[in-house]
ModelCIF file with pLDDT and N, C-alpha, C, O atoms, coordinates in Angstrom:
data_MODEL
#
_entry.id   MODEL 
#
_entity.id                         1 
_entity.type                       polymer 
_entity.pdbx_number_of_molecules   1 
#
_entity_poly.entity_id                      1 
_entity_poly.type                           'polypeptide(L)' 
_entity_poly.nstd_linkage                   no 
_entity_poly.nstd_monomer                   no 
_entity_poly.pdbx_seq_one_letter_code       
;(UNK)(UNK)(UNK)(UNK)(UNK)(UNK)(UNK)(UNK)(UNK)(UNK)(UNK)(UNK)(UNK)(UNK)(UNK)(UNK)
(UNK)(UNK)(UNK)(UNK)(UNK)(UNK)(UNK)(UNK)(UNK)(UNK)(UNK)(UNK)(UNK)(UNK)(UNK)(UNK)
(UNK)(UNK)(UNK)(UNK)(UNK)(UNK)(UNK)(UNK)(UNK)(UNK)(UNK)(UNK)(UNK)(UNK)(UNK)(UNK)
(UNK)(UNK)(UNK)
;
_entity_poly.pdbx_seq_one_letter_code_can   XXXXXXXXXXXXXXXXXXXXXXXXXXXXXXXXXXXXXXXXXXXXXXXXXXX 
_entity_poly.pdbx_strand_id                 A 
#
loop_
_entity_poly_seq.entity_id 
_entity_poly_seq.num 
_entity_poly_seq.mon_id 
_entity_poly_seq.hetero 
1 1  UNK n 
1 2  UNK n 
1 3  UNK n 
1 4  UNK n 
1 5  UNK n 
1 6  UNK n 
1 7  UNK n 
1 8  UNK n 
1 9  UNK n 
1 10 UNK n 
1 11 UNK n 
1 12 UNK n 
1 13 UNK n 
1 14 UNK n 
1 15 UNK n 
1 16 UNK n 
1 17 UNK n 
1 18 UNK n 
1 19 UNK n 
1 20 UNK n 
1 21 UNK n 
1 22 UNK n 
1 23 UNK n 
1 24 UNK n 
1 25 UNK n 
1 26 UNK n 
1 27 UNK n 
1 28 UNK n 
1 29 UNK n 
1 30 UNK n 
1 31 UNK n 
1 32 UNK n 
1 33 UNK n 
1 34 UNK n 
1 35 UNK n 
1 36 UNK n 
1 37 UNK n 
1 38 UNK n 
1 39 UNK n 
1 40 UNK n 
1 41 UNK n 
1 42 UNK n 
1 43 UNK n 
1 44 UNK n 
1 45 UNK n 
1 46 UNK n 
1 47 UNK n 
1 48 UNK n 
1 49 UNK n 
1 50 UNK n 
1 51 UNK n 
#
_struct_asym.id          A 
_struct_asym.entity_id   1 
#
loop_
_ma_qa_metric.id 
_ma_qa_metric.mode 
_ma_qa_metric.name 
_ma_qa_metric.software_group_id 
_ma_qa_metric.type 
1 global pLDDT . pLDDT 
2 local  pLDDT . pLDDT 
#
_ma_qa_metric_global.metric_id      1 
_ma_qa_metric_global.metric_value   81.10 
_ma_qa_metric_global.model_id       1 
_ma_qa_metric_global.ordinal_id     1 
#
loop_
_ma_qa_metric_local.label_asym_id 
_ma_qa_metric_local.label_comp_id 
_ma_qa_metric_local.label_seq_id 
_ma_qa_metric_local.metric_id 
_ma_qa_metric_local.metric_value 
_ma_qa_metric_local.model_id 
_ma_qa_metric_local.ordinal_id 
A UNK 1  2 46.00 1 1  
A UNK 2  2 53.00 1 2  
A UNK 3  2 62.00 1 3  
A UNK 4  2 64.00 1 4  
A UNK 5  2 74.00 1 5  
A UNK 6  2 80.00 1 6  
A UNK 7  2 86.00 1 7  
A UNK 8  2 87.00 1 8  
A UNK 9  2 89.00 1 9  
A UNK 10 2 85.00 1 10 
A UNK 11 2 84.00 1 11 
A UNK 12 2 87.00 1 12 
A UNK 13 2 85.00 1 13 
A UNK 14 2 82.00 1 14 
A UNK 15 2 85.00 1 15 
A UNK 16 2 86.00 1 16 
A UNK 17 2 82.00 1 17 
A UNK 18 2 84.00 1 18 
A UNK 19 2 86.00 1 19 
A UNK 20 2 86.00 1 20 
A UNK 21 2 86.00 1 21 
A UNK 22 2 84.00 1 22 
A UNK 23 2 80.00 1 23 
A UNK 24 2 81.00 1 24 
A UNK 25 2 78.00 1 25 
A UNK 26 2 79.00 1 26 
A UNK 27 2 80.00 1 27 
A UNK 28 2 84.00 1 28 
A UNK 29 2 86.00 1 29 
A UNK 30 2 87.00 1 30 
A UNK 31 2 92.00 1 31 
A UNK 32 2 95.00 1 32 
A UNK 33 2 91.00 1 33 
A UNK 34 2 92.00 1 34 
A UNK 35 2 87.00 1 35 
A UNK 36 2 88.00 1 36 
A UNK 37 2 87.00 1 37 
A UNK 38 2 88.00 1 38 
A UNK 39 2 90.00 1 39 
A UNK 40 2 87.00 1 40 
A UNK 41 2 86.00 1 41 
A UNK 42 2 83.00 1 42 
A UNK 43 2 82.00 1 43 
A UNK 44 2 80.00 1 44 
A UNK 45 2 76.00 1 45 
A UNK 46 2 74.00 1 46 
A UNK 47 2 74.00 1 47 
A UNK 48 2 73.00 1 48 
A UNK 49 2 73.00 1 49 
A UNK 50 2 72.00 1 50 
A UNK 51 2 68.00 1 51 
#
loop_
_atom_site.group_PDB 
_atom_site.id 
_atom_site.type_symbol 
_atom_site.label_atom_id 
_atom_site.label_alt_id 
_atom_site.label_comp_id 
_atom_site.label_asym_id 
_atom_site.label_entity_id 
_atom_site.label_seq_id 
_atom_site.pdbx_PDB_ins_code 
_atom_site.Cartn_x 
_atom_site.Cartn_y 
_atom_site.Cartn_z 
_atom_site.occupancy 
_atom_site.B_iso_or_equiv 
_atom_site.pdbx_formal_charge 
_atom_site.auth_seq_id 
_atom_site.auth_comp_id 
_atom_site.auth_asym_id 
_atom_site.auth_atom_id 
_atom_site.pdbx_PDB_model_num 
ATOM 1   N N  . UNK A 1 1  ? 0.841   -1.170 0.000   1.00 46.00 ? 1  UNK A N  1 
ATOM 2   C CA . UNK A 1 1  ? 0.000   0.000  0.000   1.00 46.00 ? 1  UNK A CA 1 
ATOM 3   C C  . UNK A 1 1  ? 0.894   1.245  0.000   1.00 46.00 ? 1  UNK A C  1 
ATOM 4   O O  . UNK A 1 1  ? 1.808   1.272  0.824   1.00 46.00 ? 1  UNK A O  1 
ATOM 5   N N  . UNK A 1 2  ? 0.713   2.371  -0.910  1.00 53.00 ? 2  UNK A N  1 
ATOM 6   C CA . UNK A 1 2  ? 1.355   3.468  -1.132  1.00 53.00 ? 2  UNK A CA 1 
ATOM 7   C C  . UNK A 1 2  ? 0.406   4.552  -0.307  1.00 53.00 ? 2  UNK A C  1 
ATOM 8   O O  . UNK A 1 2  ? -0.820  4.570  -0.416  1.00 53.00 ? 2  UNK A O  1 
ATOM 9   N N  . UNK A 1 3  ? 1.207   5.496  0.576   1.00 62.00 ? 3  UNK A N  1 
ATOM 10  C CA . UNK A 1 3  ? 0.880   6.430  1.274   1.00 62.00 ? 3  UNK A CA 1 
ATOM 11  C C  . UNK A 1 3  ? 0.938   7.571  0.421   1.00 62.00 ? 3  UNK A C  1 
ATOM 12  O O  . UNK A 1 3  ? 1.313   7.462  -0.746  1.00 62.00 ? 3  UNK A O  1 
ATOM 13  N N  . UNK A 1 4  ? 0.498   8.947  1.058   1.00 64.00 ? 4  UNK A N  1 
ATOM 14  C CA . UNK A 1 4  ? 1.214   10.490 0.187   1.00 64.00 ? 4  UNK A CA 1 
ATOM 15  C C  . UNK A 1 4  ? 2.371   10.297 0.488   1.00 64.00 ? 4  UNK A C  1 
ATOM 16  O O  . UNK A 1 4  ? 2.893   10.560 -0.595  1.00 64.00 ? 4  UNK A O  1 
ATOM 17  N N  . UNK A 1 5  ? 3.178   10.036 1.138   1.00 74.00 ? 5  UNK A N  1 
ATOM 18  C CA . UNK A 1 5  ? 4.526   10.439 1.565   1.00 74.00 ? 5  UNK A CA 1 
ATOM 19  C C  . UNK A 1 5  ? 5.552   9.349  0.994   1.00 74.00 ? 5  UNK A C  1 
ATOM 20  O O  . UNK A 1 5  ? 6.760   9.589  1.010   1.00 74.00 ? 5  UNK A O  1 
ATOM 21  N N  . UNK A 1 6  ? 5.189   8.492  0.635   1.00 80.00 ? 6  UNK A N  1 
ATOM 22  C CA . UNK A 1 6  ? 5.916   7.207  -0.020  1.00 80.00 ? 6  UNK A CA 1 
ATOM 23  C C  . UNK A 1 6  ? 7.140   7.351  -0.940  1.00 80.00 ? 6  UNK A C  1 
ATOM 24  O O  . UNK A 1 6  ? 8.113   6.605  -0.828  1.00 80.00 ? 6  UNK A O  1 
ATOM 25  N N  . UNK A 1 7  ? 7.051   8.455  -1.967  1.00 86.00 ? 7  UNK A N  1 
ATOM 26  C CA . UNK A 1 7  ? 7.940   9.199  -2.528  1.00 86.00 ? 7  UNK A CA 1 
ATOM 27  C C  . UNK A 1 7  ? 8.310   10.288 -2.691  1.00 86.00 ? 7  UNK A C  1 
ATOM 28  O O  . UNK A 1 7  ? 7.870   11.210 -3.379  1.00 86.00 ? 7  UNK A O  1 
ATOM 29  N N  . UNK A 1 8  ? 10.182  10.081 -1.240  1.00 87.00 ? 8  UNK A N  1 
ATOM 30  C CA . UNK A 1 8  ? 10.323  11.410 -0.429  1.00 87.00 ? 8  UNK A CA 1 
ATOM 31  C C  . UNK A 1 8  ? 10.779  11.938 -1.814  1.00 87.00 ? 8  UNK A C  1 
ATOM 32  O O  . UNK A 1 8  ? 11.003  13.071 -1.389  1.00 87.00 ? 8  UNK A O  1 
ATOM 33  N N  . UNK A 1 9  ? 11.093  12.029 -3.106  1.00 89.00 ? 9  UNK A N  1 
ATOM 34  C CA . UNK A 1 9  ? 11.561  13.110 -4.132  1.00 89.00 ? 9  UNK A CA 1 
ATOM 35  C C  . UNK A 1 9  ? 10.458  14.122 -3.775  1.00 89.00 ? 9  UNK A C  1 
ATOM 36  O O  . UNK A 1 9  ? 10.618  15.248 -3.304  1.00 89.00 ? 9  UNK A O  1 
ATOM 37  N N  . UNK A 1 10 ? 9.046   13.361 -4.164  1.00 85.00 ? 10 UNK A N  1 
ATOM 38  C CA . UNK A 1 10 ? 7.715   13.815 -4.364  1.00 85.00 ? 10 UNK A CA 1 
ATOM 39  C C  . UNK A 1 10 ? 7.662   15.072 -2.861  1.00 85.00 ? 10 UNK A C  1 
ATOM 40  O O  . UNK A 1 10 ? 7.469   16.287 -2.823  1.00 85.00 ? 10 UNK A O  1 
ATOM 41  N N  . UNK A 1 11 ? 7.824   14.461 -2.230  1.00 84.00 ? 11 UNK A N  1 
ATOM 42  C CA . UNK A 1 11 ? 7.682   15.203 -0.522  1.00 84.00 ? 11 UNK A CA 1 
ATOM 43  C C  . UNK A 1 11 ? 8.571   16.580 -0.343  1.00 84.00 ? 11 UNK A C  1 
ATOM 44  O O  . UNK A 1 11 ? 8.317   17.650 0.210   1.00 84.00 ? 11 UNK A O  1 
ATOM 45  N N  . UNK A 1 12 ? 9.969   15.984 -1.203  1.00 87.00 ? 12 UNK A N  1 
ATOM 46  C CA . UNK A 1 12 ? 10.315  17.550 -0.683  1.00 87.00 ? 12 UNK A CA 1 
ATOM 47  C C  . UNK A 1 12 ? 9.725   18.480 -2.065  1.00 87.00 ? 12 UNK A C  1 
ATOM 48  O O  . UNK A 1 12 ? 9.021   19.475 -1.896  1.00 87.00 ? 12 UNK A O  1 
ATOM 49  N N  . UNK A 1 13 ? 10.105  18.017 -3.337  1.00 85.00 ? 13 UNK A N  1 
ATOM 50  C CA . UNK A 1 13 ? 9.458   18.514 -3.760  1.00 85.00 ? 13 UNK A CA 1 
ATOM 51  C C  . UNK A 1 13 ? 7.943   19.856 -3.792  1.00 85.00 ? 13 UNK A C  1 
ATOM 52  O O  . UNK A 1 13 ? 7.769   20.991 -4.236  1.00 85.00 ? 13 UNK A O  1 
ATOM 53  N N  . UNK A 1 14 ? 7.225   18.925 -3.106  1.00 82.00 ? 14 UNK A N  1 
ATOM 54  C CA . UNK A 1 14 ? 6.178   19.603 -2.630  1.00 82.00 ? 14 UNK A CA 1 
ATOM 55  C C  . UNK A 1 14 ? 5.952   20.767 -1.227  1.00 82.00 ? 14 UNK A C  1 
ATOM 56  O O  . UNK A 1 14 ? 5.261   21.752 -0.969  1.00 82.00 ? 14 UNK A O  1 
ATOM 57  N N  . UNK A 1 15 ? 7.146   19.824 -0.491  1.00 85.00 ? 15 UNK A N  1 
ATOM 58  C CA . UNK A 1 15 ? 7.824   20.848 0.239   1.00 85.00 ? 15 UNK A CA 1 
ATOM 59  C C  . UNK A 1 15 ? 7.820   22.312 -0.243  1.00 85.00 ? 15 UNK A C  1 
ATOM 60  O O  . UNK A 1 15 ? 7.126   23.244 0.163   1.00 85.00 ? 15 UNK A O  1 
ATOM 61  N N  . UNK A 1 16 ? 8.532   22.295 -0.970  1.00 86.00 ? 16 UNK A N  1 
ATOM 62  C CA . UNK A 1 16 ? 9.795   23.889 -1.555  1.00 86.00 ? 16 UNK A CA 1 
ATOM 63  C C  . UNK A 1 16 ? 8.395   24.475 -2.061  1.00 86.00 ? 16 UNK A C  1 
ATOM 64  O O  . UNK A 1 16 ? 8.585   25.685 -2.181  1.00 86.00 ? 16 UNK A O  1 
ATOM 65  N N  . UNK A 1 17 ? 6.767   24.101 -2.494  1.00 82.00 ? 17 UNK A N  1 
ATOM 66  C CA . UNK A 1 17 ? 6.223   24.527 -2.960  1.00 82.00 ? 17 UNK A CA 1 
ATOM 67  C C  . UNK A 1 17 ? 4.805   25.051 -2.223  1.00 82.00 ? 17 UNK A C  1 
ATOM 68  O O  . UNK A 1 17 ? 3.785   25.521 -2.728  1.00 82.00 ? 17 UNK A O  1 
ATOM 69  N N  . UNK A 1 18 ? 5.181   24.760 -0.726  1.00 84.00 ? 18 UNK A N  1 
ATOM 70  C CA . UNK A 1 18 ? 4.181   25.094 0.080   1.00 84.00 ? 18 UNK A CA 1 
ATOM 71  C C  . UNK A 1 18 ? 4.511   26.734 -0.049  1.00 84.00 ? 18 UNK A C  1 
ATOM 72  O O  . UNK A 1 18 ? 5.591   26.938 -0.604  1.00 84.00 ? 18 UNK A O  1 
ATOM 73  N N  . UNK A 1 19 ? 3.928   27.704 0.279   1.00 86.00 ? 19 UNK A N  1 
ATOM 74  C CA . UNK A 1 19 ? 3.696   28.758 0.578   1.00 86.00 ? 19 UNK A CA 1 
ATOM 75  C C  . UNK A 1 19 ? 2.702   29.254 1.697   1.00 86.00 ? 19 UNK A C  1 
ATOM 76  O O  . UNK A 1 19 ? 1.498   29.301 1.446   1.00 86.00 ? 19 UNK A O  1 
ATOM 77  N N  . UNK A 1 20 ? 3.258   29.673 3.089   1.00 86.00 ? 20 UNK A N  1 
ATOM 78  C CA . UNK A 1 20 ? 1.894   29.615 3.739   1.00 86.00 ? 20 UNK A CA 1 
ATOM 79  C C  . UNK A 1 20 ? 0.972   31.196 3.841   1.00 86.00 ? 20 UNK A C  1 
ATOM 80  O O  . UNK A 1 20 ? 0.245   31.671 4.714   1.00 86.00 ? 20 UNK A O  1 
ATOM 81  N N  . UNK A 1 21 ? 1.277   31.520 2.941   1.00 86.00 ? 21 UNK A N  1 
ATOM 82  C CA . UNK A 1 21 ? 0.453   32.876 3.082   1.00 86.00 ? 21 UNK A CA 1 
ATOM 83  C C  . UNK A 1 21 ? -0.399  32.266 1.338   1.00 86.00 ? 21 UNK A C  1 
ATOM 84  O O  . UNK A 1 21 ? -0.719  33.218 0.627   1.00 86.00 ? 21 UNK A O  1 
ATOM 85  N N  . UNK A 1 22 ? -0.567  31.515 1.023   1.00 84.00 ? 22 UNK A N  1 
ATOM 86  C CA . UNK A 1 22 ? -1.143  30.902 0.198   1.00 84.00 ? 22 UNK A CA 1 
ATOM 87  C C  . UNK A 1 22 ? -2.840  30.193 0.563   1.00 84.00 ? 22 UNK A C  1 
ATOM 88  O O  . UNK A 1 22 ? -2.847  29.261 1.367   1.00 84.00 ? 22 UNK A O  1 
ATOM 89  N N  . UNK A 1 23 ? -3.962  30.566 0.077   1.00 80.00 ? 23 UNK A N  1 
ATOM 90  C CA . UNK A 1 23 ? -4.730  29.693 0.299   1.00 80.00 ? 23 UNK A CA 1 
ATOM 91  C C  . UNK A 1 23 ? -5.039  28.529 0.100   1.00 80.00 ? 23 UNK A C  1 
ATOM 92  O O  . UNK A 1 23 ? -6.134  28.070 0.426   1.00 80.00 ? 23 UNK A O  1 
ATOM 93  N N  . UNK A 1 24 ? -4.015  27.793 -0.533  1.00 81.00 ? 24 UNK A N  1 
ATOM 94  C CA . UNK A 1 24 ? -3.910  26.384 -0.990  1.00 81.00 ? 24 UNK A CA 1 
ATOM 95  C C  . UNK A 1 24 ? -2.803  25.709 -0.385  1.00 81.00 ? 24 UNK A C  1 
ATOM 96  O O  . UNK A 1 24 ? -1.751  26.346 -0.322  1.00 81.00 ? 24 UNK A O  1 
ATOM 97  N N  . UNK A 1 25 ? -2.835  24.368 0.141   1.00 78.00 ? 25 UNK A N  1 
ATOM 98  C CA . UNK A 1 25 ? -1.826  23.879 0.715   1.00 78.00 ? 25 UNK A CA 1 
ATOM 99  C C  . UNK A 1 25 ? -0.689  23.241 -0.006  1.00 78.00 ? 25 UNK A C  1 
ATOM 100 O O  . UNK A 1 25 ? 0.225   22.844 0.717   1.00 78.00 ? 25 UNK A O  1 
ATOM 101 N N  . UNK A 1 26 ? -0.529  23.012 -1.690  1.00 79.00 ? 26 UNK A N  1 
ATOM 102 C CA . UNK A 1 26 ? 0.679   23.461 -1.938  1.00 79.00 ? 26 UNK A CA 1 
ATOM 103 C C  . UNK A 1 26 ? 0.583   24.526 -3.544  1.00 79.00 ? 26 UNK A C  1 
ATOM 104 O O  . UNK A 1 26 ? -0.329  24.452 -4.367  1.00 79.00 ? 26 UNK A O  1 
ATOM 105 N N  . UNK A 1 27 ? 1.333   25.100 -3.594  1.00 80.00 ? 27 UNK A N  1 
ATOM 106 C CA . UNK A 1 27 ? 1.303   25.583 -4.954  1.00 80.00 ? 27 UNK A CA 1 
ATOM 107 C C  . UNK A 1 27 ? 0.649   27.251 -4.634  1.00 80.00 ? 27 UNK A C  1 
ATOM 108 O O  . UNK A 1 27 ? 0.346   27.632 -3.503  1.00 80.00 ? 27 UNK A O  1 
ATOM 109 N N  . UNK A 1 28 ? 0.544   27.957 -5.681  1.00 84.00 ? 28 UNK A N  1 
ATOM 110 C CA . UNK A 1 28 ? 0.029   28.912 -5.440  1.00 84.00 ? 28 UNK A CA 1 
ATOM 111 C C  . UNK A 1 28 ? -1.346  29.285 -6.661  1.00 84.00 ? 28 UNK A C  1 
ATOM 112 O O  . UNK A 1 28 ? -1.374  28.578 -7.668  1.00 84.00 ? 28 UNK A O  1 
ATOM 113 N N  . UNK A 1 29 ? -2.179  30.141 -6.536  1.00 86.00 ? 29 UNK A N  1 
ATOM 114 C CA . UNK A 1 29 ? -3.100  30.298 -7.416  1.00 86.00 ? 29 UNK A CA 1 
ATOM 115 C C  . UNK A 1 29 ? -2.634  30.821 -8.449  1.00 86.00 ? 29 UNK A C  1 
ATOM 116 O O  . UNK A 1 29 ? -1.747  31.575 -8.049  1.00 86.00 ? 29 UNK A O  1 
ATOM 117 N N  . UNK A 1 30 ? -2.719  30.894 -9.928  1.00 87.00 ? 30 UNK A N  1 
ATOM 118 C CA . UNK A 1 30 ? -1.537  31.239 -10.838 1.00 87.00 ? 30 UNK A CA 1 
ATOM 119 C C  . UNK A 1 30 ? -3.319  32.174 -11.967 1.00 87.00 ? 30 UNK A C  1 
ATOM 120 O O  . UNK A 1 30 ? -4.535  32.026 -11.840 1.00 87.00 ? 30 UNK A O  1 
ATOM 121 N N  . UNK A 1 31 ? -2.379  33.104 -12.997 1.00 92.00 ? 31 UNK A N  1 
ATOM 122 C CA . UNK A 1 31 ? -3.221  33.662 -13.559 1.00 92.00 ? 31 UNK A CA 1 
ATOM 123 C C  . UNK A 1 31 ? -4.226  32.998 -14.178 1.00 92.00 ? 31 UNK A C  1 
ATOM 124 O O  . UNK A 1 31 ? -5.362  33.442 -14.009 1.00 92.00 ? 31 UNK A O  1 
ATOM 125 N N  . UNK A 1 32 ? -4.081  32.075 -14.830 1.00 95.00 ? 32 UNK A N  1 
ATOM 126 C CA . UNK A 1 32 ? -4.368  31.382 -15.866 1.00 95.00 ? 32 UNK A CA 1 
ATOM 127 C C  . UNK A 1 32 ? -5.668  30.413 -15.069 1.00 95.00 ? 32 UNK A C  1 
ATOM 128 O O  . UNK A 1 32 ? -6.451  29.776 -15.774 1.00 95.00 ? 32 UNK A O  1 
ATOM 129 N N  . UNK A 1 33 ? -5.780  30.397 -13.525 1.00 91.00 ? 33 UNK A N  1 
ATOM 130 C CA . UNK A 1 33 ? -6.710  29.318 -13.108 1.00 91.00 ? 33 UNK A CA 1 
ATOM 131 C C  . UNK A 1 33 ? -7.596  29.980 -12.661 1.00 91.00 ? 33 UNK A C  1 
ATOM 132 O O  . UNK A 1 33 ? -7.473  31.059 -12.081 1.00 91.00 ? 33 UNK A O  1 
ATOM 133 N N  . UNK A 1 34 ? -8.911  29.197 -12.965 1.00 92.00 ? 34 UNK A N  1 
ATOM 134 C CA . UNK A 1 34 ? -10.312 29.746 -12.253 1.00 92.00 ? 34 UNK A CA 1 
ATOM 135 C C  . UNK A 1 34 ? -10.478 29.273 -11.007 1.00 92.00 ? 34 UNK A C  1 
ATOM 136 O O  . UNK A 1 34 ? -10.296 28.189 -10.453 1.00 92.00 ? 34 UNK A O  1 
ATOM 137 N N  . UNK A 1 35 ? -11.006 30.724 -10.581 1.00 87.00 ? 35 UNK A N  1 
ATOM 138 C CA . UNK A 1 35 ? -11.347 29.931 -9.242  1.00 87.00 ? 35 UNK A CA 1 
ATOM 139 C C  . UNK A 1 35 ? -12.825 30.837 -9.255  1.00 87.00 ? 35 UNK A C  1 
ATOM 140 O O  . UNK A 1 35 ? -13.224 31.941 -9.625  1.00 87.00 ? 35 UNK A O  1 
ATOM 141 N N  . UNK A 1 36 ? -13.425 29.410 -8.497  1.00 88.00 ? 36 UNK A N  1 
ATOM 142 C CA . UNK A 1 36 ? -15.183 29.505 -8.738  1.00 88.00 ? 36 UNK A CA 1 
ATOM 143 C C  . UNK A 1 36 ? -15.795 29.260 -6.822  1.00 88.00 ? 36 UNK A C  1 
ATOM 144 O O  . UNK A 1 36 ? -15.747 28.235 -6.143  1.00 88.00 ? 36 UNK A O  1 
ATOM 145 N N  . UNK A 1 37 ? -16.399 30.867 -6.391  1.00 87.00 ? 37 UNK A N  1 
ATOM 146 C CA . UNK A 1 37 ? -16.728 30.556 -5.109  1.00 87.00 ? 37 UNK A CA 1 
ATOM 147 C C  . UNK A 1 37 ? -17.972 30.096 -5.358  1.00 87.00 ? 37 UNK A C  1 
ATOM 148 O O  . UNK A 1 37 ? -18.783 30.503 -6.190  1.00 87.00 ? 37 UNK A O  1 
ATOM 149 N N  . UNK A 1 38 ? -18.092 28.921 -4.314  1.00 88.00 ? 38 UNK A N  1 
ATOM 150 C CA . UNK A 1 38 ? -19.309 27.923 -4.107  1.00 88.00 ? 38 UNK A CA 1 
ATOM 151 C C  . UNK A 1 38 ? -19.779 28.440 -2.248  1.00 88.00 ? 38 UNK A C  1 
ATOM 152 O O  . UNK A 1 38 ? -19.183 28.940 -1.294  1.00 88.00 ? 38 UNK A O  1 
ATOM 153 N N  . UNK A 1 39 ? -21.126 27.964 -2.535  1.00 90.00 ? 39 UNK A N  1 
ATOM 154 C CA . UNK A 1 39 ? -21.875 27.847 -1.624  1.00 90.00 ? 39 UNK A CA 1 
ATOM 155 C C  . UNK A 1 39 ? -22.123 26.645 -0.973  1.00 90.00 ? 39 UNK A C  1 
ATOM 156 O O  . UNK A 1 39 ? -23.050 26.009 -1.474  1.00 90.00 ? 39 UNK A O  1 
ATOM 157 N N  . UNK A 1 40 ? -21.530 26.086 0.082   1.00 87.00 ? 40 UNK A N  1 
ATOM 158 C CA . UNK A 1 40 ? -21.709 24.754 0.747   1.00 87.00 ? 40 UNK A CA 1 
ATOM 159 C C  . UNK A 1 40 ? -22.003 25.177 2.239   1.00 87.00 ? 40 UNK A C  1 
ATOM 160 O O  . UNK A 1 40 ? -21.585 26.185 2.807   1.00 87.00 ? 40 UNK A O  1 
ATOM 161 N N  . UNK A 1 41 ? -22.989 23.969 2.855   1.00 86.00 ? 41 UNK A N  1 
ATOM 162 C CA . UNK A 1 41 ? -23.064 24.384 4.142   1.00 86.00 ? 41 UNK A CA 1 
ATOM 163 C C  . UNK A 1 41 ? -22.138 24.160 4.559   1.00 86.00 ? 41 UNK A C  1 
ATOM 164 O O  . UNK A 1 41 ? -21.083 23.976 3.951   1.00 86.00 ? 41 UNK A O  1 
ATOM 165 N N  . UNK A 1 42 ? -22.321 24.128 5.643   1.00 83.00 ? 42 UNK A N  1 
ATOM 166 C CA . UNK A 1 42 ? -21.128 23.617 6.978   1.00 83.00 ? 42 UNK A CA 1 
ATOM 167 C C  . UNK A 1 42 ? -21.787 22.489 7.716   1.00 83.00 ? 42 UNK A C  1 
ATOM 168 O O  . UNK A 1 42 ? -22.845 22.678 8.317   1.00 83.00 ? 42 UNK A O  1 
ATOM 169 N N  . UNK A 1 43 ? -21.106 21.156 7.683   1.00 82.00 ? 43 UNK A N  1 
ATOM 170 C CA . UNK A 1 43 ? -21.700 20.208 8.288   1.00 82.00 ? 43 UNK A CA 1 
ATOM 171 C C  . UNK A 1 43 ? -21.172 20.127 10.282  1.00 82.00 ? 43 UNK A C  1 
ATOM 172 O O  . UNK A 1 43 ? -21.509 19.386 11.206  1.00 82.00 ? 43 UNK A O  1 
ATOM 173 N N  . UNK A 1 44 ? -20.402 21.095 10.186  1.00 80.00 ? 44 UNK A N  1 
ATOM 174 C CA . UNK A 1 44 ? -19.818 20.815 11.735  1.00 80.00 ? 44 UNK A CA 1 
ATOM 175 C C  . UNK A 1 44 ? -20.838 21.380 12.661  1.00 80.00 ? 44 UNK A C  1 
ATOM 176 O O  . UNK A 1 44 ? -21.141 22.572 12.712  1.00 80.00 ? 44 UNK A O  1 
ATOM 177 N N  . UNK A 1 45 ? -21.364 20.386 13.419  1.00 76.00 ? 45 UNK A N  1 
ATOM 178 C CA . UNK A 1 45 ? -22.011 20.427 14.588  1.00 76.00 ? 45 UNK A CA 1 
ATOM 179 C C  . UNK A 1 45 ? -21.393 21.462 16.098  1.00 76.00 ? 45 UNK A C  1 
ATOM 180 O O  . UNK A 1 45 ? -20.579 21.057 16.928  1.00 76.00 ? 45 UNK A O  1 
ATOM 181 N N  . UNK A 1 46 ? -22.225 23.147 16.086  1.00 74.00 ? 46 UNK A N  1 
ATOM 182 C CA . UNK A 1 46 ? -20.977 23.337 16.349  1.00 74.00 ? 46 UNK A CA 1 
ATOM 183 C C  . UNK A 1 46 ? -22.220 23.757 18.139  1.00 74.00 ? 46 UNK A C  1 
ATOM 184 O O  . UNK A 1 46 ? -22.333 24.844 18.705  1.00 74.00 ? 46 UNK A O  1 
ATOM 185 N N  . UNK A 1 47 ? -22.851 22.509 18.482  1.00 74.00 ? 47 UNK A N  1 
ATOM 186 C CA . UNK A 1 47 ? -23.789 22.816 19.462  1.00 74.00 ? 47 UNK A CA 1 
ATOM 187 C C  . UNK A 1 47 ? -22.927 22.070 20.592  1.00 74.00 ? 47 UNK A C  1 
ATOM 188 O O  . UNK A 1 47 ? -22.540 20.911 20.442  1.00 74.00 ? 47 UNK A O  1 
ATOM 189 N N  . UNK A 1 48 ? -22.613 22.970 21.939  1.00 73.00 ? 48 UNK A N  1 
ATOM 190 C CA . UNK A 1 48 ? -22.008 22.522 22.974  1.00 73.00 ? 48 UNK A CA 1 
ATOM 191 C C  . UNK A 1 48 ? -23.048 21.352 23.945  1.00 73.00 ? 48 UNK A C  1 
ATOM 192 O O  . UNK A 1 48 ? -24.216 21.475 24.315  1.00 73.00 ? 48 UNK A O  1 
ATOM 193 N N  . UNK A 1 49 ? -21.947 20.095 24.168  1.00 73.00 ? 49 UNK A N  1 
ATOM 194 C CA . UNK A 1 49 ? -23.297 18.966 24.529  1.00 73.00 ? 49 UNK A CA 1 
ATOM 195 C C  . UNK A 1 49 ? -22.573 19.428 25.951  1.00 73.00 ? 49 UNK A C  1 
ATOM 196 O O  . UNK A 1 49 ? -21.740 20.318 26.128  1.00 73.00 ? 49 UNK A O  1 
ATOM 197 N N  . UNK A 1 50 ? -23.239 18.426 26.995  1.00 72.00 ? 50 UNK A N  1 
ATOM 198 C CA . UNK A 1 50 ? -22.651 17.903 28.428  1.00 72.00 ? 50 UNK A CA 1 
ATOM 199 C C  . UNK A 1 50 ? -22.321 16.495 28.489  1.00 72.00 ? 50 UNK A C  1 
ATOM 200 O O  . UNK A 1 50 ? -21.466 15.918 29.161  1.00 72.00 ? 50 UNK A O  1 
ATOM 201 N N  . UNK A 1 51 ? -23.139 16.070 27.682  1.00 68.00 ? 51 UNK A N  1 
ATOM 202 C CA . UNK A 1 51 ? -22.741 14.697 27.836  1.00 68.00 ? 51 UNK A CA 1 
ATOM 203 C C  . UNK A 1 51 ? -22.283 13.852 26.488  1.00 68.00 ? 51 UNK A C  1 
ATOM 204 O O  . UNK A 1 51 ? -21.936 12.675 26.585  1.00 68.00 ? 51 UNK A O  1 
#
């Protein structure tokens, strides 16, 4: 079974390409790509229980 991390070339690679002032976790948004805002709920239950 192959993990993400399985091929460290791939890893650092992707490394050097994080940016964290980026909204994407690797790479950056480039001219040429659409980006399309969607409307999704939010499934997180965000009601405090006790029990």
């Amino acid at each position: 079974m192959y993990y993400a991390n399985a091929n460290m070339k791939l890893v650092k690679r992707n490394q050097k390409l994080h940016n964290p002032d980026s909204p994407l976790l690797i790479g950056e948004v480039k001219e040429e790509d659409v980006v399309k805002e969607v409307n999704e709920p939010s499934y997180i239950d965000t009601q405090t229980r006790l029990i």
